[in-house]
C-alpha positions in Angstrom: -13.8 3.8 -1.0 -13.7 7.5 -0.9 -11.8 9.9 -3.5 -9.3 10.9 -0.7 -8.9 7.1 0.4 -7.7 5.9 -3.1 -5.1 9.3 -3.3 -4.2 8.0 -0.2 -3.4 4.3 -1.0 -1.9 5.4 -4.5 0.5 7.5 -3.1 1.4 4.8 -0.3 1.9 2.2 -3.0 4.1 4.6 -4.8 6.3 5.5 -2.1 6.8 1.4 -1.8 7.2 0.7 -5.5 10.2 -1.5 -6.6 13.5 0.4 -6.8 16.8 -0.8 -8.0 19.4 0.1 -5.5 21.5 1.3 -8.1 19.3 4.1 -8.6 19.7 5.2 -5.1 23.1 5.8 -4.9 26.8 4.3 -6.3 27.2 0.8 -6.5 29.9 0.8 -4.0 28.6 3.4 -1.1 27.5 6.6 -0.6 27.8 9.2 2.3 25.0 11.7 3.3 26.4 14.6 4.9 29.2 16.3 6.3 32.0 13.7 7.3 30.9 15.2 11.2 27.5 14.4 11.1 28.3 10.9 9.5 30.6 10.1 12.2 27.7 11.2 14.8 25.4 9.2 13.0 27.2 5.8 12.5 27.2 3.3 9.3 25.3 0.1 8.2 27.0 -2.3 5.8 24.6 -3.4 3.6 24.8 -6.7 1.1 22.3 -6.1 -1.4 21.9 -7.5 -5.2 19.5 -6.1 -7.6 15.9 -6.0 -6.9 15.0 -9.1 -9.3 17.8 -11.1 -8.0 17.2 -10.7 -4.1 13.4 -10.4 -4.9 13.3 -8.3 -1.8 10.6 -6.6 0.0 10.1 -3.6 -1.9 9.9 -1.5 1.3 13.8 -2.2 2.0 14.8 0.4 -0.4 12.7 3.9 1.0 13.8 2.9 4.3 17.5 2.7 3.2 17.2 6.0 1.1 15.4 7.7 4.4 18.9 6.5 5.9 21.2 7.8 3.8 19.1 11.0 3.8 19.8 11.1 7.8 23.6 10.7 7.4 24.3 7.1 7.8 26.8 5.7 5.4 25.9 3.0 3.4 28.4 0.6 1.7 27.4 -1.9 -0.6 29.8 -4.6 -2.3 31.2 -5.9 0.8 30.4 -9.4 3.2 30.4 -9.2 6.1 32.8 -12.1 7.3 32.3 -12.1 11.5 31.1 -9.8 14.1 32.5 -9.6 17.1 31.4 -8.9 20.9 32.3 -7.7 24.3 33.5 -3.8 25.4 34.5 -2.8 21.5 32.1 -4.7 19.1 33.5 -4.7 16.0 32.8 -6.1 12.2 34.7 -7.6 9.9 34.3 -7.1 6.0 35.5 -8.1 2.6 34.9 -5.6 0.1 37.9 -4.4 -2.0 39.9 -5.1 1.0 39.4 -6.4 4.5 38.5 -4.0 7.1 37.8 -4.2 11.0 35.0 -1.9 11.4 34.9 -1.0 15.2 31.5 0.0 16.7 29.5 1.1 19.7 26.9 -1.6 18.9 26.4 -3.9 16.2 22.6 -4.6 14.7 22.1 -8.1 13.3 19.1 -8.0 10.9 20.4 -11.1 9.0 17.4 -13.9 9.0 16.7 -16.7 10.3 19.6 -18.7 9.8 21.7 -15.3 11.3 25.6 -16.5 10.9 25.9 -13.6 13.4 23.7 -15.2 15.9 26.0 -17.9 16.1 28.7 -16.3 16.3 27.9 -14.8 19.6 26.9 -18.1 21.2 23.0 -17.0 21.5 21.4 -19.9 21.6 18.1 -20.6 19.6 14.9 -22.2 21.2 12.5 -24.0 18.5 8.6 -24.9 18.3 8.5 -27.6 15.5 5.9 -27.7 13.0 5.5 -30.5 10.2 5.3 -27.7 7.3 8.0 -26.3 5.2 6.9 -23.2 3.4 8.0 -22.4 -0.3 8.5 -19.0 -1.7 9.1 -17.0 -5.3 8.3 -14.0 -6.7 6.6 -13.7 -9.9 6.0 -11.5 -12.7 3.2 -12.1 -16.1 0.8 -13.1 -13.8 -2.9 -13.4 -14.7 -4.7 -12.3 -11.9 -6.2 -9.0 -10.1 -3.6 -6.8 -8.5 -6.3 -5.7 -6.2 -7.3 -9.4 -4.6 -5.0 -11.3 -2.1 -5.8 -15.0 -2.7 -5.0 -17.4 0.4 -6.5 -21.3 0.5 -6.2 -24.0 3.3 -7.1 -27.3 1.1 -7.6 -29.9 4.4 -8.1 -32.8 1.4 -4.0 -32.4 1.4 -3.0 -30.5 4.7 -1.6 -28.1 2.1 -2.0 -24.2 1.8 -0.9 -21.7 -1.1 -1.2 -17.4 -1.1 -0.7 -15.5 -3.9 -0.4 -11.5 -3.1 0.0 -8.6 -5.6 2.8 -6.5 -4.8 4.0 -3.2 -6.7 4.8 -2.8 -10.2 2.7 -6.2 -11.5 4.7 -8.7 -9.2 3.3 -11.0 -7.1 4.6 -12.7 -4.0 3.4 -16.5 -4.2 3.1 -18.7 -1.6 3.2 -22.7 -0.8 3.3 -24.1 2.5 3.2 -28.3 2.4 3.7 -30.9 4.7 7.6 -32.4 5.4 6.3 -36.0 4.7 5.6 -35.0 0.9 9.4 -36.9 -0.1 10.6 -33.5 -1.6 11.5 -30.1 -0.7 11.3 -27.3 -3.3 14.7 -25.4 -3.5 15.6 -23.3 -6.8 14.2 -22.7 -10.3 14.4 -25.4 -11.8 11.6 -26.6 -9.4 9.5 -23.5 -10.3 6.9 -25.8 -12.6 6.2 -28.4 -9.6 6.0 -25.3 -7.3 3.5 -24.1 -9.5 1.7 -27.8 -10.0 1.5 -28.3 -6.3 -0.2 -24.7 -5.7 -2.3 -25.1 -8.6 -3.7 -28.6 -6.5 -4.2 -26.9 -3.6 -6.4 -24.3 -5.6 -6.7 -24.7 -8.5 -7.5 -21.6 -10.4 -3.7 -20.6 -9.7 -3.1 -22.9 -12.7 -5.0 -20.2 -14.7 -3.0 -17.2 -12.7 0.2 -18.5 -13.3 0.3 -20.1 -16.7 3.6 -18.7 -18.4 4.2 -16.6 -15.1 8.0 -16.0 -14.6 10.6 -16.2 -11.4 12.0 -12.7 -10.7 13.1 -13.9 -7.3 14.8 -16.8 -5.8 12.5 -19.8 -5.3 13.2 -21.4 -1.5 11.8 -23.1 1.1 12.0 -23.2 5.0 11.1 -24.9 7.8 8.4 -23.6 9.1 8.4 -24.0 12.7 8.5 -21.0 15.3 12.2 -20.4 16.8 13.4 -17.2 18.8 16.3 -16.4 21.2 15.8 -15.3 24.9 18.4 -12.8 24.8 18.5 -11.0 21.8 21.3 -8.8 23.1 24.8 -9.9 24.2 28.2 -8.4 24.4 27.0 -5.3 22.3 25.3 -6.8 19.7 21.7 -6.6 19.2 19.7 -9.1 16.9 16.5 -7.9 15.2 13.7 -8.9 12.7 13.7 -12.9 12.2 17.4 -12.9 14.1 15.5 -12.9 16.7 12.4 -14.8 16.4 10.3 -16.3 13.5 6.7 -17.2 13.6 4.4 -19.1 11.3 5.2 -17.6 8.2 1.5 -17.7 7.1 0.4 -15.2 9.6 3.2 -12.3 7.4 4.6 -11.0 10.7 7.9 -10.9 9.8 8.5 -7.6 9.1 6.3 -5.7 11.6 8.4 -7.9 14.1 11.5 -6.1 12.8 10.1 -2.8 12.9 8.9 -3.3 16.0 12.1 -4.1 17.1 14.1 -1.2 15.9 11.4 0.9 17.8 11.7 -0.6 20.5 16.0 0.0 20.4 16.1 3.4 19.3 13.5 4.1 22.6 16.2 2.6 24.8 19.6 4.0 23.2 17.9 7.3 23.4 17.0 7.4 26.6 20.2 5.4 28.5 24.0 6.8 27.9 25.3 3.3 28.5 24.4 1.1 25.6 25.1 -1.9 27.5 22.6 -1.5 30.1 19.9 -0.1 26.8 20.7 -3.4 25.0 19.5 -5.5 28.4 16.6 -3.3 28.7 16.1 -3.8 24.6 16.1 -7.6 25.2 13.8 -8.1 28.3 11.1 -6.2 26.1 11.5 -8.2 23.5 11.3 -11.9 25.5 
C-alpha cells in the first residue's frame, strides 16, 4: 500500500471515529442557522443515547453533524409516539411536552421492526431463513485491528465475524441455527455468546478472553423481509424499514444510503412530493 493510500484510509477512519453525541451539540437540540433557513431546510427528530449504550454505527454521528451544519434542526430527548399520514403528515413526540409536529413528508429510518411501518398499514413480505443472528460490540479485545475474521463451520451450520471498528472496538458476530433451544438476548448471555463463537472458530476464545460489552447484545431473525411500497400517504420508509437482507452479506447501511439518494433525486426534481414519493417507491421495488 502506497504512502498516499495509507493518508488516505487514516484520514477516512478518522472522519468515522466514535463520537459521543454530546459532543456534537446540547443534549436537548440544536439549530444551525438562521431561523429562515431552518424553516427552508426542515427538522429530524432524533432518539439517540450515548455511543456505548446504543453501540451505534460510528458513521451515524458525521452524517448527523454534516446535518446540522446544512440547517436542519436536530432534537434529541424526545420519542416519537405515532406518525401520521395522508395530505398533512405529521409526528407526534414526547419530549418535555407533547407536540404535533406537522410535515411535508415524514422519513422512517427506524429498523426492522419500524413501529412506523405499522402504523401506516404497509404491509411486510418475508423470505424465512432457519438462522437468527446475534450481535455485541466489544472492547479489550485481543486481536489485529487490521484483519476482518469471518468462518462458516458446516460441522454445526453455525457462522461467527469478528470486525475491528474505530477506536479499538470490534463489532462481533454470531449467526446459529433456530433449532439450537435458545436465543441469545442481553448481557447476561454475553459468556455463552462468546462460548458458541469460540466453537465455531475457535481462536475467538483467545480474541475475546476478558473482552467487554460496550453495546447491547441481541439477536434477530434472520430471514429477508421488505415492503412493496415503501411510500404511502407521505411518508417514506428507508434503510431496513424498508427491506432487510441476510445480515451476513453487511448491506444494511449501503441500502439506506442508497435510499436517501435515491429520494433527494426525486423531491428535487418533482414539486409535488406525493407524485416524488410514488416515483421513490417504484425504484426502490
Amino acid at each position: 500500500m502506497t504512502k498516499e493510500a495509507t493518508g488516505a484510509r487514516t484520514r477516512f477512519r478518522d472522519r468515522l471515529r466514535p463520537v459521543a453525541p454530546g459532543s456534537l451539540s446540547r443534549e436537548s437540540s440544536r439549530s444551525c442557522g438562521d431561523k429562515s433557513k431552518r424553516a427552508n431546510r426542515g427538522s429530524a427528530i432524533i432518539r439517540l443515547k450515548t455511543f456505548g449504550e446504543v453501540g451505534g454505527h460510528c458513521a451515524v454521528y458525521p452524517l448527523l453533524a454534516a446535518a446540522e451544519d446544512a440547517g436542519v434542526e436536530v432534537r434529541r430527548g424526545v420519542s416519537v409516539q405515532r406518525v401520521e399520514g395522508g395530505t398533512e403528515p405529521a409526528v407526534l413526540v414526547n419530549g418535555s411536552g407533547s407536540e404535533r409536529i406537522s410535515a411535508r413528508l415524514v422519513i422512517a429510518a427506524n429498523g426492522r421492526g419500524s413501529a412506523i411501518r405499522k402504523q401506516t398499514g404497509i404491509s411486510v413480505s418475508e423470505q424465512g431463513n432457519v438462522y437468527f443472528m446475534a450481535g455485541v460490540l466489544l472492547t479489550n479485545v485481543h486481536a489485529s485491528t487490521e484483519i476482518m475474521h469471518a468462518v462458516f463451520n458446516p460441522d454445526f451450520g453455525t457462522w461467527t465475524g469478528l470486525i475491528p471498528q474505530a477506536g479499538g472496538q470490534f463489532r462481533t458476530y454470531l449467526t446459529y441455527p433456530k433449532t439450537v433451544g435458545f436465543r441469545i438476548q442481553g448481557e447476561p448471555m454475553l459468556d455463552l455468546f462468546l462460548r458458541e463463537s469460540a466453537k465455531v472458530y475457535p481462536p475467538m476464545g483467545d480474541f475475546c478472553d476478558g473482552a467487554k460489552s460496550i453495546g447491547p447484545l441481541a439477536s434477530f431473525d434472520a430471514s429477508d423481509t421488505w415492503v412493496e411500497e415503501p411510500y404511502r400517504d407521505g411518508v417514506a420508509l428507508v434503510g431496513d424499514a424498508a427491506a432487510t437482507t441476510d445480515p451476513t452479506f453487511g448491506q444494511g447501511l449501503s441500502f439506506a444510503l442508497r435510499a436517501a439518494r435515491v429520494l433527494r433525486d426525486e423531491l428535487t426534481k418533482n414539486s409535488d412530493w406525493d407524485v416524488a414519493g410514488r416515483h421513490y417507491a417504484e425504484q426502490l421495488r
